[in-house]
TINU-848603 format. One record per atom (N, C-alpha, C): residue number from 1; residue in three letters; atom name; x, y, z. Coordinates in nm, 3 decimals, padded with zeros to 5 digits, always signed. Last residue first. Layout:
<fises>
+-----+-----+----+---------+---------+---------+
|   k |   r |  a |      xx |      yy |      zz |
+-----+-----+----+---------+---------+---------+
| NUM | ALA | CA |       X |       Y |       Z |
...
+-----+-----+----+---------+---------+---------+
</fises>
This chain:
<fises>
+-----+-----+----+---------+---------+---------+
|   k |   r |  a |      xx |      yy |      zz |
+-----+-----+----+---------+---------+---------+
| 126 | UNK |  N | +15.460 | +05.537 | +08.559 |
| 126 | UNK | CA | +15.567 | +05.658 | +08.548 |
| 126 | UNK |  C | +15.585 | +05.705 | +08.405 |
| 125 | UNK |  N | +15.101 | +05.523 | +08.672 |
| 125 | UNK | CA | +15.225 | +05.441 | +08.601 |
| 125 | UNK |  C | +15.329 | +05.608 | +08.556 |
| 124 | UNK |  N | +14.967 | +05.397 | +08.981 |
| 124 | UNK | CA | +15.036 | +05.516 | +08.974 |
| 124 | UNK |  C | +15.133 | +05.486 | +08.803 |
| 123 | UNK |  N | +14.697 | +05.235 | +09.070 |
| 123 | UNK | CA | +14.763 | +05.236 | +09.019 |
| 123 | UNK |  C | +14.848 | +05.369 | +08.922 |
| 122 | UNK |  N | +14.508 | +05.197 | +09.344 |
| 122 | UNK | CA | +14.517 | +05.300 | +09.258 |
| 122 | UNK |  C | +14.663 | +05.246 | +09.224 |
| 121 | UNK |  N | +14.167 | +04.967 | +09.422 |
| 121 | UNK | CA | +14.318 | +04.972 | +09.377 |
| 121 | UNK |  C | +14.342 | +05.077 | +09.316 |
| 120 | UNK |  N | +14.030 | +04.981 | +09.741 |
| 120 | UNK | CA | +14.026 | +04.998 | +09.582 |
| 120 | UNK |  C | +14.173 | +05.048 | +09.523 |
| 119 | UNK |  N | +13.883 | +04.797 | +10.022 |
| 119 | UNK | CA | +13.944 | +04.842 | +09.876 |
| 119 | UNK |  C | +13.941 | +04.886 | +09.795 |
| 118 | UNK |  N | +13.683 | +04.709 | +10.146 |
| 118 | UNK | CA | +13.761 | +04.596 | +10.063 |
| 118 | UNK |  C | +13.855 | +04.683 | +10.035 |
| 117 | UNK |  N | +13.671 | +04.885 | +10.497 |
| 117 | UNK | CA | +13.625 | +04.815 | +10.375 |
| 117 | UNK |  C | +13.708 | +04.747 | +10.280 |
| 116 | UNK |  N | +13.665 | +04.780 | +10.833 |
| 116 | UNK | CA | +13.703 | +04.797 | +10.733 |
| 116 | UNK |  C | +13.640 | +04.797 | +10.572 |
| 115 | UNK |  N | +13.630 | +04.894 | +11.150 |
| 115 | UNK | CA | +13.575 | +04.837 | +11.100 |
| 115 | UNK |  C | +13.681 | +04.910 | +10.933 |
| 114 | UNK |  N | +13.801 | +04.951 | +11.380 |
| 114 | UNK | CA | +13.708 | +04.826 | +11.402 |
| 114 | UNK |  C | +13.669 | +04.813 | +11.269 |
| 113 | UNK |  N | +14.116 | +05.071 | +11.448 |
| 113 | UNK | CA | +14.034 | +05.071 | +11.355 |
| 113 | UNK |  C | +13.910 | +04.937 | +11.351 |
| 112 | UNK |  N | +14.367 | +05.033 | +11.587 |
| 112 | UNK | CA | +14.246 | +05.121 | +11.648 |
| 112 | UNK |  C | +14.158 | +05.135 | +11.584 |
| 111 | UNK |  N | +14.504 | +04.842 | +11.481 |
| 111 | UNK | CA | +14.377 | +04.791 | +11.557 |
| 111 | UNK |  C | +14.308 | +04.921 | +11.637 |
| 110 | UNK |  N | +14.635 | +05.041 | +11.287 |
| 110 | UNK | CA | +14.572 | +04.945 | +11.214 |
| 110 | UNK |  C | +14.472 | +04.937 | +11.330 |
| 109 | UNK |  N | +14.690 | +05.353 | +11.354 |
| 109 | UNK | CA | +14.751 | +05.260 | +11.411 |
| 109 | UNK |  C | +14.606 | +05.194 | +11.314 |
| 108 | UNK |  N | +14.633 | +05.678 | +11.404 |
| 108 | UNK | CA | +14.712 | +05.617 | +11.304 |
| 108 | UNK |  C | +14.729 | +05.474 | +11.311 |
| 107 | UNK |  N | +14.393 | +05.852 | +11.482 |
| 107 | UNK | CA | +14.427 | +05.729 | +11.474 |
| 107 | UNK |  C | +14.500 | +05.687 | +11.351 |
| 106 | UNK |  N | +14.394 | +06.108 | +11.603 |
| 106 | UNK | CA | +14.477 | +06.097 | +11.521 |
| 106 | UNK |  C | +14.495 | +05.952 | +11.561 |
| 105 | UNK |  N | +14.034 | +06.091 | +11.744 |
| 105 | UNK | CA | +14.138 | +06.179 | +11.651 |
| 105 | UNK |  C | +14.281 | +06.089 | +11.686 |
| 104 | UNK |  N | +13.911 | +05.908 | +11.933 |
| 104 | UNK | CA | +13.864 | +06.015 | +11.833 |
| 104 | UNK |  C | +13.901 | +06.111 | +11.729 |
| 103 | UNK |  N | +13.894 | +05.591 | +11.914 |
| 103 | UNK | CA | +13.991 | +05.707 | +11.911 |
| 103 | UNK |  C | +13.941 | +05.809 | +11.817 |
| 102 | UNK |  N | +13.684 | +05.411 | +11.854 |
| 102 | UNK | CA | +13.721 | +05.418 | +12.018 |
| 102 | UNK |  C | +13.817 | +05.550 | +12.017 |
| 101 | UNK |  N | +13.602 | +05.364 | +11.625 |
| 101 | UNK | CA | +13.445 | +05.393 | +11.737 |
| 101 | UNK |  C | +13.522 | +05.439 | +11.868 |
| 100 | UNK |  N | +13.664 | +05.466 | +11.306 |
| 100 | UNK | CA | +13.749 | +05.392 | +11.454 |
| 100 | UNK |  C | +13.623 | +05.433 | +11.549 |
|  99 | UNK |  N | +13.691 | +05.255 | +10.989 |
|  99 | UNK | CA | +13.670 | +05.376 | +11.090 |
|  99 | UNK |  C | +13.631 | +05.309 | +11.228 |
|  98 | UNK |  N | +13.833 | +05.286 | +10.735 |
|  98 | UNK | CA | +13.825 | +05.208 | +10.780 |
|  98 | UNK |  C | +13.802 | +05.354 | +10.886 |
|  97 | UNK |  N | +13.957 | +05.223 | +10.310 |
|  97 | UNK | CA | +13.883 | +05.308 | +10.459 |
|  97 | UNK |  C | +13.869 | +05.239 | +10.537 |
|  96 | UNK |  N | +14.229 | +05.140 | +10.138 |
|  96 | UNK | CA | +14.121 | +05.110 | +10.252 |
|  96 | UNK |  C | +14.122 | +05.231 | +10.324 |
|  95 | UNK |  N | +14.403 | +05.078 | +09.850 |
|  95 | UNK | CA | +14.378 | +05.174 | +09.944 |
|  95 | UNK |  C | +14.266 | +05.121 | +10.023 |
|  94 | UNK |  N | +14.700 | +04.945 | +09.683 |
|  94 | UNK | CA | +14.502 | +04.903 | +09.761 |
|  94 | UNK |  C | +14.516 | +04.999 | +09.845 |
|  93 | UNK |  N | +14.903 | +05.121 | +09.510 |
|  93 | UNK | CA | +14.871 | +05.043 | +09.626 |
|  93 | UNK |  C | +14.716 | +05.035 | +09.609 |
|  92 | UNK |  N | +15.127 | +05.356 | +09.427 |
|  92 | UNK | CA | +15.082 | +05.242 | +09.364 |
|  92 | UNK |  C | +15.022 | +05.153 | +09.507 |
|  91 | UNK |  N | +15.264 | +05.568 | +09.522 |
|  91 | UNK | CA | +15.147 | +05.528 | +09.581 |
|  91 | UNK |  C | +15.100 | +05.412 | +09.509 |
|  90 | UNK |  N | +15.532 | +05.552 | +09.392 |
|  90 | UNK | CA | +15.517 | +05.496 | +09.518 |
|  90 | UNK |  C | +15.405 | +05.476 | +09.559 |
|  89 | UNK |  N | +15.451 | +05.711 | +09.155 |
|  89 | UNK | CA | +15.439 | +05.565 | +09.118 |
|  89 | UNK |  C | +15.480 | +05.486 | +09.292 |
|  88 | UNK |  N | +15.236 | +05.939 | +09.274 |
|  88 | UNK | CA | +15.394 | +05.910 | +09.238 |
|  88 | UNK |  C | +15.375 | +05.771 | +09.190 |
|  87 | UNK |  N | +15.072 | +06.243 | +09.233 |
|  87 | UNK | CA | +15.057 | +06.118 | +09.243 |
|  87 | UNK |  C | +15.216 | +06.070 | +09.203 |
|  86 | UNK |  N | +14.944 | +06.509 | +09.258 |
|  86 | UNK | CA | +15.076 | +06.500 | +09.230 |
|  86 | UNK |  C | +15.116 | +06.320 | +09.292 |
|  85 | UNK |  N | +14.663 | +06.386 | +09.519 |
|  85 | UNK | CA | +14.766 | +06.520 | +09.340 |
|  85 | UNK |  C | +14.892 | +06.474 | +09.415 |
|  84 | UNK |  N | +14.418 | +06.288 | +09.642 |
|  84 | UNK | CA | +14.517 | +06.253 | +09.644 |
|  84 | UNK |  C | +14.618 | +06.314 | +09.486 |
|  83 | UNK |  N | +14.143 | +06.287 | +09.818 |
|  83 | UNK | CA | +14.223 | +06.379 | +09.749 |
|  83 | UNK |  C | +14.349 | +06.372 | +09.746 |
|  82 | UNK |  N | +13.980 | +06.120 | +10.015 |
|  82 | UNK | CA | +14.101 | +06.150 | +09.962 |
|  82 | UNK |  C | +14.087 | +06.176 | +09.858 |
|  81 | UNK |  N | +13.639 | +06.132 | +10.240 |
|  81 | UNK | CA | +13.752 | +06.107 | +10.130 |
|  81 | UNK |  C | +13.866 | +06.152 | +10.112 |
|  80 | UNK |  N | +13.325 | +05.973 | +10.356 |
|  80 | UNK | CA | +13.504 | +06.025 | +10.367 |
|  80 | UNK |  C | +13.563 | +06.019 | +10.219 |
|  79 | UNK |  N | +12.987 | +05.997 | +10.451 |
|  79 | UNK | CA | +13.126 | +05.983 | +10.320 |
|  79 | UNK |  C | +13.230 | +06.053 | +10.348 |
|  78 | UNK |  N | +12.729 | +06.046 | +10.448 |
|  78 | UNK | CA | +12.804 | +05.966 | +10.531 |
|  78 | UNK |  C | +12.923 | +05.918 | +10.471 |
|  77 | UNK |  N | +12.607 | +06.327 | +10.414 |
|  77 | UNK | CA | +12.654 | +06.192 | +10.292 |
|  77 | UNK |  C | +12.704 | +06.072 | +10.328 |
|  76 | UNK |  N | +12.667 | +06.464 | +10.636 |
|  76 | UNK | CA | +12.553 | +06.400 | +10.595 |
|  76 | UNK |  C | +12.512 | +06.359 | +10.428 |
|  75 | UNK |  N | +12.952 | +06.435 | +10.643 |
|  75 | UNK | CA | +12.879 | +06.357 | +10.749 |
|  75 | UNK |  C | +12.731 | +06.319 | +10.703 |
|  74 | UNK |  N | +13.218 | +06.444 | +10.501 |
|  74 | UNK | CA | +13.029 | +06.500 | +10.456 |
|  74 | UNK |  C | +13.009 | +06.393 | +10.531 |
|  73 | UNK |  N | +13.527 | +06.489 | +10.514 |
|  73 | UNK | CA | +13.398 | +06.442 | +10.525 |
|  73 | UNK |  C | +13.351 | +06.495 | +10.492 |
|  72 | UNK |  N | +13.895 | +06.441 | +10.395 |
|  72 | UNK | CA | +13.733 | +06.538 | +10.401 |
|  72 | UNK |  C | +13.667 | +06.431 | +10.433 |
|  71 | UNK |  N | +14.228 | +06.509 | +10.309 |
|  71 | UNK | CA | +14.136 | +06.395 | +10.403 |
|  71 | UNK |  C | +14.008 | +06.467 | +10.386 |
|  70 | UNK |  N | +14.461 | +06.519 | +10.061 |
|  70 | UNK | CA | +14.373 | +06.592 | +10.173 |
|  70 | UNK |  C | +14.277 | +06.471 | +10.170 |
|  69 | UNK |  N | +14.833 | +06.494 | +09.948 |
|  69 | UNK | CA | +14.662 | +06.413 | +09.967 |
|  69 | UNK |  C | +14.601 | +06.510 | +10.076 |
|  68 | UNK |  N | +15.058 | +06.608 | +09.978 |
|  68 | UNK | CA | +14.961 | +06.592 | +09.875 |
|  68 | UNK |  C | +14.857 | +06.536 | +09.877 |
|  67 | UNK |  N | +15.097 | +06.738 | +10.222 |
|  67 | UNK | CA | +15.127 | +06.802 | +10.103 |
|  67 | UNK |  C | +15.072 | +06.802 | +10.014 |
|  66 | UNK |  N | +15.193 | +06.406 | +10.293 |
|  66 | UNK | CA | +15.181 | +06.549 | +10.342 |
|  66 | UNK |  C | +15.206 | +06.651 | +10.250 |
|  65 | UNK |  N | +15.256 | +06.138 | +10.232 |
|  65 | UNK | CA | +15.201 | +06.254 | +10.171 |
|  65 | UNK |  C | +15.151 | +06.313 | +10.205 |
|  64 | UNK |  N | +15.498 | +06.106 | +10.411 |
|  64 | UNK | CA | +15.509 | +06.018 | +10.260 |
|  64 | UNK |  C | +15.392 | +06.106 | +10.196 |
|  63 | UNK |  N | +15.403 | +06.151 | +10.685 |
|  63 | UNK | CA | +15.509 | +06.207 | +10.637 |
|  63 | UNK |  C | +15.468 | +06.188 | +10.459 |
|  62 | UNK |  N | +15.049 | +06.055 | +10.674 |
|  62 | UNK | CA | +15.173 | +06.036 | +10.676 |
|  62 | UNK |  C | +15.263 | +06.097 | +10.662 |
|  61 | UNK |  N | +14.829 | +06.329 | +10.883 |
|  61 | UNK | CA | +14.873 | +06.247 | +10.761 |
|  61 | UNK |  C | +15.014 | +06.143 | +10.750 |
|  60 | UNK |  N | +14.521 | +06.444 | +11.004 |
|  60 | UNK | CA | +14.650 | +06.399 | +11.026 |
|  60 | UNK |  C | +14.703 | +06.314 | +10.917 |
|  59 | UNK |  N | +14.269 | +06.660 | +11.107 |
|  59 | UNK | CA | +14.357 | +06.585 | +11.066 |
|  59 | UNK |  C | +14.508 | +06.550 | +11.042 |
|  58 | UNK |  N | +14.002 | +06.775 | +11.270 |
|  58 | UNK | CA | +14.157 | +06.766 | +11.312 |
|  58 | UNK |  C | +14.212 | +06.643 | +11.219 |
|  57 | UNK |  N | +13.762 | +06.834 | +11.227 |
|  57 | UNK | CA | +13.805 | +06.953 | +11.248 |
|  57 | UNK |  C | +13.960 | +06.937 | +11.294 |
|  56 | UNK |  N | +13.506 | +06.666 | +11.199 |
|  56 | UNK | CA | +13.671 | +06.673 | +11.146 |
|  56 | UNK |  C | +13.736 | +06.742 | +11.132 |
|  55 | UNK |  N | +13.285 | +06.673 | +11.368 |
|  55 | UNK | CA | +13.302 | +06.800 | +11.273 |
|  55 | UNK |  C | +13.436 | +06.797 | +11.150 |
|  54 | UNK |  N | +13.300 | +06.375 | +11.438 |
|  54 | UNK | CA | +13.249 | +06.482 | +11.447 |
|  54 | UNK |  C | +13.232 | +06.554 | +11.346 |
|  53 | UNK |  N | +13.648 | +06.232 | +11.453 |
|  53 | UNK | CA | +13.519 | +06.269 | +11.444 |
|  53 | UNK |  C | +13.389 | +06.371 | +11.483 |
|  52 | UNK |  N | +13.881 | +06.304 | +11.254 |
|  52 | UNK | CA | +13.841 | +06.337 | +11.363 |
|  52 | UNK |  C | +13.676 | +06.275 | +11.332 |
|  51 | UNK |  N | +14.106 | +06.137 | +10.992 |
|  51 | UNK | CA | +14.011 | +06.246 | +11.043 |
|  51 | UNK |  C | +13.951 | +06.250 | +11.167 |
|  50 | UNK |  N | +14.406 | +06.053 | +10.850 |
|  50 | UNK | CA | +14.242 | +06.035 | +10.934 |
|  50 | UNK |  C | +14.237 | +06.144 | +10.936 |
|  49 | UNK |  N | +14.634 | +05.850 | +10.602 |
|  49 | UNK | CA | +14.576 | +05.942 | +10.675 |
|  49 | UNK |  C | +14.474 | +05.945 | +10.791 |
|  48 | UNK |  N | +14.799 | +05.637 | +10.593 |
|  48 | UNK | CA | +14.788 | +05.724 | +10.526 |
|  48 | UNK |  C | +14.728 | +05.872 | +10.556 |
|  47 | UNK |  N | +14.902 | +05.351 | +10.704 |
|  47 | UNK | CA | +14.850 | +05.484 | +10.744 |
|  47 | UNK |  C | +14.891 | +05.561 | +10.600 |
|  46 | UNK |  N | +14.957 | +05.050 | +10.551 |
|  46 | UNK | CA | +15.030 | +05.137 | +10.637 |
|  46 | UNK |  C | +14.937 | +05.254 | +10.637 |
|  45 | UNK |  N | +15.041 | +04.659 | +10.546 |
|  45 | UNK | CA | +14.894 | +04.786 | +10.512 |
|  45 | UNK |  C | +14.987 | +04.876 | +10.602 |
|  44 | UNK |  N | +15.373 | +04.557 | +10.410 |
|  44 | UNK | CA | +15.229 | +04.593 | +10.510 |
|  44 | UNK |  C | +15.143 | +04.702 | +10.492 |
|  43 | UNK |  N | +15.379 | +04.396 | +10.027 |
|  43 | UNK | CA | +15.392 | +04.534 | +10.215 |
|  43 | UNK |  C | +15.267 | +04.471 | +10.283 |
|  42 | UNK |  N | +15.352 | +04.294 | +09.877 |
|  42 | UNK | CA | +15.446 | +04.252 | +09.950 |
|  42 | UNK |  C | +15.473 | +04.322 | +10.060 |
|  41 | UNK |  N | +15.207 | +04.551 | +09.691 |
|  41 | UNK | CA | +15.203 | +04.425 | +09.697 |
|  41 | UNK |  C | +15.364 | +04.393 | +09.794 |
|  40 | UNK |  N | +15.070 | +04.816 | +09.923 |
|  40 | UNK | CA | +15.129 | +04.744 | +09.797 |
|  40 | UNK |  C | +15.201 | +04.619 | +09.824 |
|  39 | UNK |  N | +14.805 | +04.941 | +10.118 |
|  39 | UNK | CA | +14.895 | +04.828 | +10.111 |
|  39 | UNK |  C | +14.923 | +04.785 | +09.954 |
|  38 | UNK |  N | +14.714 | +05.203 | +10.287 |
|  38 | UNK | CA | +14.716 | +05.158 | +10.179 |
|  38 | UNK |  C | +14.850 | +05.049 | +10.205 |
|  37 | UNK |  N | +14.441 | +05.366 | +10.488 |
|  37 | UNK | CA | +14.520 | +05.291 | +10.446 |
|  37 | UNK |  C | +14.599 | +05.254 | +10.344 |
|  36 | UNK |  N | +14.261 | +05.651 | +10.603 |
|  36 | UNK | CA | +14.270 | +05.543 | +10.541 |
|  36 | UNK |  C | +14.414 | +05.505 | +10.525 |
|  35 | UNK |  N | +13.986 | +05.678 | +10.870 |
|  35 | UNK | CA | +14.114 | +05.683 | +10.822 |
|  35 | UNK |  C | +14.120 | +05.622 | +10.663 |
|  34 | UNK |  N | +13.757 | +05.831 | +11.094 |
|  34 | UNK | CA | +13.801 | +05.786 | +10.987 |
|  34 | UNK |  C | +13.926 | +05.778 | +10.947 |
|  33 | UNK |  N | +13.607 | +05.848 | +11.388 |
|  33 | UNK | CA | +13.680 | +05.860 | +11.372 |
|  33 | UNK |  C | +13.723 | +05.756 | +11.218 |
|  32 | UNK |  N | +13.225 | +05.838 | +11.405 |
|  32 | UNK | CA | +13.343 | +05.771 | +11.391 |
|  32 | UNK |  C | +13.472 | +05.802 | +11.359 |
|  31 | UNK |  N | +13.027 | +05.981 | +11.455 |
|  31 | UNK | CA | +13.041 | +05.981 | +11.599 |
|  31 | UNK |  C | +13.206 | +05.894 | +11.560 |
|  30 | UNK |  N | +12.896 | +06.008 | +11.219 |
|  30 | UNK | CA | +12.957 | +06.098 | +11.253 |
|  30 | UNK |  C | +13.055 | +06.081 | +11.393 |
|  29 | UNK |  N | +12.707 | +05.753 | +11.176 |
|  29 | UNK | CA | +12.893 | +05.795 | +11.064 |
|  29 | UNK |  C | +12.925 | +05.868 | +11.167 |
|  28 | UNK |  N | +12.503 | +05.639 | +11.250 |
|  28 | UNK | CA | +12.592 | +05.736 | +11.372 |
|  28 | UNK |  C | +12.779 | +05.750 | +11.294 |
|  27 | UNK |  N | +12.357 | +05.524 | +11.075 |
|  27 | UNK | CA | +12.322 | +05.637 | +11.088 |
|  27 | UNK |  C | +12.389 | +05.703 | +11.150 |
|  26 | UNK |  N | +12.463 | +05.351 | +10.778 |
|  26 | UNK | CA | +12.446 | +05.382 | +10.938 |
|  26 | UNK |  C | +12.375 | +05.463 | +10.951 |
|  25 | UNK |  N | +12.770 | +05.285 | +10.597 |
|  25 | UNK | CA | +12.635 | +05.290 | +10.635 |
|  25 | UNK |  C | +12.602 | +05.304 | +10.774 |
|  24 | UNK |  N | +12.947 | +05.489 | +10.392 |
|  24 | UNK | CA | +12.955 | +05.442 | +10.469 |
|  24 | UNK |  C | +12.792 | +05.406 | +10.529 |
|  23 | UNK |  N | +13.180 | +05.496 | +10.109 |
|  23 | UNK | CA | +13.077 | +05.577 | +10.199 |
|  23 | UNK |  C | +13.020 | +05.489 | +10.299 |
|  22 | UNK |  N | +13.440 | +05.702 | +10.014 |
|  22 | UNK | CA | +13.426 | +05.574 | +10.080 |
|  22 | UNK |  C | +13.250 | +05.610 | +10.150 |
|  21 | UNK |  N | +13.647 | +05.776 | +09.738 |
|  21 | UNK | CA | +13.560 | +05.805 | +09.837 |
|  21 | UNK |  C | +13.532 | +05.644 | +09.945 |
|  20 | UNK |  N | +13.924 | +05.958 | +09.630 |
|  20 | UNK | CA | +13.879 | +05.839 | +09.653 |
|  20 | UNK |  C | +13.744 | +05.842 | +09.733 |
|  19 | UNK |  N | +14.056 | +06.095 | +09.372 |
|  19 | UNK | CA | +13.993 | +06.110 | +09.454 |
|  19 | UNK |  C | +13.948 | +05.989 | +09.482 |
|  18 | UNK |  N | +14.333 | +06.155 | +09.159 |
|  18 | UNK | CA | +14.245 | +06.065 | +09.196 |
|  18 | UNK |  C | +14.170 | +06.156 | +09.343 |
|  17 | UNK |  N | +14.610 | +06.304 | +08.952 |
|  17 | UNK | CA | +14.512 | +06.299 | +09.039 |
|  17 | UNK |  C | +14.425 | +06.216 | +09.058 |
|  16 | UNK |  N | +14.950 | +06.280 | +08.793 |
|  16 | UNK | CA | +14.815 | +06.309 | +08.839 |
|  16 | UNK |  C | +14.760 | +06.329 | +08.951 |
|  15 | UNK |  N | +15.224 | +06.235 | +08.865 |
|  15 | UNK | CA | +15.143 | +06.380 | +08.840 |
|  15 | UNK |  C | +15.033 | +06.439 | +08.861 |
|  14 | UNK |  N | +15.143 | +05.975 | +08.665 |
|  14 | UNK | CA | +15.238 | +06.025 | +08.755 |
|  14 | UNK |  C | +15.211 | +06.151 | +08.737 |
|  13 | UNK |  N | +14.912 | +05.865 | +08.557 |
|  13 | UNK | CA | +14.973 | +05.881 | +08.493 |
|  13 | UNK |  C | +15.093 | +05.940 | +08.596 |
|  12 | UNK |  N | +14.625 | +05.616 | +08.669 |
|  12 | UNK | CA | +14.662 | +05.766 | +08.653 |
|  12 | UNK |  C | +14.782 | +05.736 | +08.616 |
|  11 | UNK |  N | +14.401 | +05.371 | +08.745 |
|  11 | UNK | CA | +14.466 | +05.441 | +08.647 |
|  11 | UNK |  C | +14.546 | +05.557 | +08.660 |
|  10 | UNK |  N | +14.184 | +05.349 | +09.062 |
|  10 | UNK | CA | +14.178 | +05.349 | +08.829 |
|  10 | UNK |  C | +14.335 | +05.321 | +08.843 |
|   9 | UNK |  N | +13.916 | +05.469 | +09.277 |
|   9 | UNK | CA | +14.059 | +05.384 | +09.239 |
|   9 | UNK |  C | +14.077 | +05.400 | +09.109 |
|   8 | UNK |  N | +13.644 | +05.526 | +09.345 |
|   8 | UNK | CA | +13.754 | +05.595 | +09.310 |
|   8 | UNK |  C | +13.897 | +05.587 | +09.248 |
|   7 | UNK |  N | +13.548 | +05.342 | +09.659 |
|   7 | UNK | CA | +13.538 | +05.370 | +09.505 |
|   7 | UNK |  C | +13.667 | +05.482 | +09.445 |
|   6 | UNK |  N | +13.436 | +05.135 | +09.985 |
|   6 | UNK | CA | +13.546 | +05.246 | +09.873 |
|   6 | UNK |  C | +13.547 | +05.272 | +09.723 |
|   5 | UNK |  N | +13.248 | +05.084 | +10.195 |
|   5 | UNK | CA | +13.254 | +05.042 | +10.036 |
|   5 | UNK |  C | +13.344 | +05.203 | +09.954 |
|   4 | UNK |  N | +13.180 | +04.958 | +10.502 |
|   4 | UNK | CA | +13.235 | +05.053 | +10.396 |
|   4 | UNK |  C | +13.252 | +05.009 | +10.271 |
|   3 | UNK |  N | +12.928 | +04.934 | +10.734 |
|   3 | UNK | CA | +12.978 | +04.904 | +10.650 |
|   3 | UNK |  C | +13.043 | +04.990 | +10.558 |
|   2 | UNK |  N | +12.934 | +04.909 | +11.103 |
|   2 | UNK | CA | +12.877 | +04.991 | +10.991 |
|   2 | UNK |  C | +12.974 | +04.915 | +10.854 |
|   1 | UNK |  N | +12.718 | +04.820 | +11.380 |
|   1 | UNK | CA | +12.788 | +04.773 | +11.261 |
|   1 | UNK |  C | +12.795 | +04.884 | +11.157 |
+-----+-----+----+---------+---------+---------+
</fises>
């Protein structure tokens, strides 16, 4: 079992910046392939990004922000995150971590993901 708890969310101004984290419990973080998500209101939850597991030595992003968000671990923080500049009022959304026990790299897909956390809302205003 592992559990996630996302933080980081707020406020920002278009332009801006946020970082998101997510940390995670356990002891075998490392062995998990990470991602995250985001769903605005009346959408579907959609990819955003991942990471590899292990070393994360392979990531992957949406078209939509390539460029501007970066993916990271600290395995021994047991913590993923986004780095998310030059913020648009499109990212307006709930963001979710969520990490994968079965695909070790470029899980883009919702059910390759076992386990999830709540959330955290980033609000983009123009």
């Amino acid at each position: 079992q592992v559990q996630l708890v996302e933080s980081g969310g707020g406020l920002v101004q278009a332009g801006g910046s946020l970082r998101l984290s997510c940390a995670a419990s356990g002891r075998t973080f490392s062995r998990y392939a990470m991602g995250w998500f985001r769903q605005a209101p009346g959408k579907e939850r959609e990819f955003v990004a991942t990471i590899s597991s292990w070393s994360g030595g392979r990531t992957y992003y949406a078209d939509s922000v390539k460029g501007r968000f970066t993916i990271s671990r600290d395995n021994a923080k047991n913590t993923v995150y986004l780095q998310m500049n030059s913020l648009k009022p499109e990212d307006t959304a709930v963001y979710y971590c969520a990490a994968s026990s079965t695909v070790a790299n470029s899980a883009t897909r919702r059910w390759e993901y076992d386990y999830w956390g709540q959330g955290t809302q980033v609000t983009v205003s123009s």
